[in-house]
C-alpha positions as a LaTeX table, in Angstrom:
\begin{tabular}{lrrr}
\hline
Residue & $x$ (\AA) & $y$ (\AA) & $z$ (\AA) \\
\hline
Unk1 & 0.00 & 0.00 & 0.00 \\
Unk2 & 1.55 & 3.09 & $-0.91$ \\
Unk3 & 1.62 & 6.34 & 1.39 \\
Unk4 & $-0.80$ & 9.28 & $-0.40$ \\
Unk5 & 1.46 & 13.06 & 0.24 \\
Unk6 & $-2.32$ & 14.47 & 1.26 \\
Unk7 & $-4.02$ & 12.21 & 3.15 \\
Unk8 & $-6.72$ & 13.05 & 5.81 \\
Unk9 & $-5.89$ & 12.31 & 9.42 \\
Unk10 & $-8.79$ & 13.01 & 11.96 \\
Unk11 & $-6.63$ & 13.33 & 14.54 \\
Unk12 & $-4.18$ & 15.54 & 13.03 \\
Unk13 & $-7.04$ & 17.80 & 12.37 \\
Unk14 & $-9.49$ & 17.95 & 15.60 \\
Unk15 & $-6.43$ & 17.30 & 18.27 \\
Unk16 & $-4.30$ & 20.96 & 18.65 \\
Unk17 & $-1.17$ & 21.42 & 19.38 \\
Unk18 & $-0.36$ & 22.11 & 22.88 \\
Unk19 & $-1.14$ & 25.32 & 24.66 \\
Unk20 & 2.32 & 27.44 & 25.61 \\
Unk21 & 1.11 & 30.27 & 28.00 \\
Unk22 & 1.53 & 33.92 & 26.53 \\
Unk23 & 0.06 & 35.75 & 29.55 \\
Unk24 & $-2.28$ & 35.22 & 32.62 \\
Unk25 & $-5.45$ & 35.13 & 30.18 \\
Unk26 & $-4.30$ & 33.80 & 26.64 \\
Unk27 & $-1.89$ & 30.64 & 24.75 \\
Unk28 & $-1.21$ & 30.68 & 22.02 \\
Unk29 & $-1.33$ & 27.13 & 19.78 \\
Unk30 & 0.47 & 28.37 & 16.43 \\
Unk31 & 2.29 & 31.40 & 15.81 \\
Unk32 & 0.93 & 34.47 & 15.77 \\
Unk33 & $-2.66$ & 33.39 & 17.12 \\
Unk34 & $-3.41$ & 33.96 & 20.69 \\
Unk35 & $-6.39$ & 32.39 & 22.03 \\
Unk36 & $-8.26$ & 32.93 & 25.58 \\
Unk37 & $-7.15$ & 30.58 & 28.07 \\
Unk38 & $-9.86$ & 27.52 & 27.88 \\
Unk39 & $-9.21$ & 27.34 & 31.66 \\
Unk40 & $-11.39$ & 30.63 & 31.21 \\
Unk41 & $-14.09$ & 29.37 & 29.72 \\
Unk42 & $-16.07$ & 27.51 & 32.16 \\
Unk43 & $-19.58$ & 29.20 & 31.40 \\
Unk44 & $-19.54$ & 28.79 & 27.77 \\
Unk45 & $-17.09$ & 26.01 & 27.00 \\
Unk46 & $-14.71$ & 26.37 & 23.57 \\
Unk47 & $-16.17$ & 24.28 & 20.99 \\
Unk48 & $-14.14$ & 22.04 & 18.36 \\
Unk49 & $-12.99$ & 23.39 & 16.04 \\
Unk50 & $-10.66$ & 22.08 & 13.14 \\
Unk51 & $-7.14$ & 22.83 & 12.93 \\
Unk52 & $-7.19$ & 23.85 & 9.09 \\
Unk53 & $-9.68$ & 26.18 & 10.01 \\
Unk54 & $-8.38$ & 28.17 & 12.67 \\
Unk55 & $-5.14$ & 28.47 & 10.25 \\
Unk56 & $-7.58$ & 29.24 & 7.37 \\
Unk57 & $-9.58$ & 32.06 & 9.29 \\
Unk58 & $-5.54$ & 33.34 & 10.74 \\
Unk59 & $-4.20$ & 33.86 & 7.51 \\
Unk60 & $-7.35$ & 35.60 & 5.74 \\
Unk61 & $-7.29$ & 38.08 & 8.50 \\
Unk62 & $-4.73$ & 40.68 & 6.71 \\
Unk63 & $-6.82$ & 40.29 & 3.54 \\
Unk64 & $-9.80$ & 41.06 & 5.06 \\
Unk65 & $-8.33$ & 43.93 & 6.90 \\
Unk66 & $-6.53$ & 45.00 & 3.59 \\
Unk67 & $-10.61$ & 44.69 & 1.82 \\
Unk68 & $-12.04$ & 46.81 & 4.62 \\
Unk69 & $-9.19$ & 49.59 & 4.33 \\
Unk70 & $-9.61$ & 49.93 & 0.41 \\
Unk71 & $-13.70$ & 50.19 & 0.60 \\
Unk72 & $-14.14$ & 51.93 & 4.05 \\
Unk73 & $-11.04$ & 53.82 & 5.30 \\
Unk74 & $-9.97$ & 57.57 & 4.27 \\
Unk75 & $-6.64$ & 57.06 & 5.98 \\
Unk76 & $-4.75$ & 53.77 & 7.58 \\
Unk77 & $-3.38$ & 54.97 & 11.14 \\
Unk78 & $-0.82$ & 52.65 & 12.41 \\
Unk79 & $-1.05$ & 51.25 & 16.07 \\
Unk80 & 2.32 & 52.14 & 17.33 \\
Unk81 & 0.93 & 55.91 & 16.26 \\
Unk82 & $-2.24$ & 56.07 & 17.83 \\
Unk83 & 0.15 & 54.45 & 21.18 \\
Unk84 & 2.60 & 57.58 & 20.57 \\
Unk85 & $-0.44$ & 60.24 & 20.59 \\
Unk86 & $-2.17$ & 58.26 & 23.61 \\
Unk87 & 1.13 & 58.56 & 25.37 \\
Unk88 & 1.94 & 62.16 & 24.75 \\
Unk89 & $-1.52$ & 63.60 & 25.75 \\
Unk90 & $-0.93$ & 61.00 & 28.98 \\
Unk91 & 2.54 & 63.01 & 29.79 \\
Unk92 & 1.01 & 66.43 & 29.42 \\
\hline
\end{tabular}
């Protein structure tokens, strides 16, 4: 029987990496996307939810953003900016 480069795996797919802790209240599972601490979620437990999935949604978020700049935003203000003026009007 020969090995197929793109078979499906159930488990590879519904069983996520393991949590490392980020801060008091989030982990983070893959790079770059922080998730609330299950621990956290006692009322309203964290339903399952496909690894491809929560890569797929992770790396359509800057086109998405990118969408929503071109049809809605006059002007892109960076974060680090809006941090700067926040600061400054903090100091005086």
């Amino acid at each position: 029987m020969s090995e197929r480069p793109f078979s499906y795996r159930r488990g590879e797919q519904v069983v996520p990496p393991p949590a490392r802790r980020t801060s008091e209240v989030t982990v983070m599972r893959f790079d770059g996307i922080y998730e609330v601490d299950p621990r956290l979620m006692r009322q309203v437990p964290q339903q399952p939810f496909p690894n491809w999935d929560t890569l797929r949604i992770a790396h359509g978020r800057e086109d998405h953003l990118a969408w929503m700049h071109r049809h809605f935003a006059r002007a892109v203000i960076s974060g680090e900016r809006i941090l700067a003026e926040i600061a400054a009007s903090d100091e005086g």
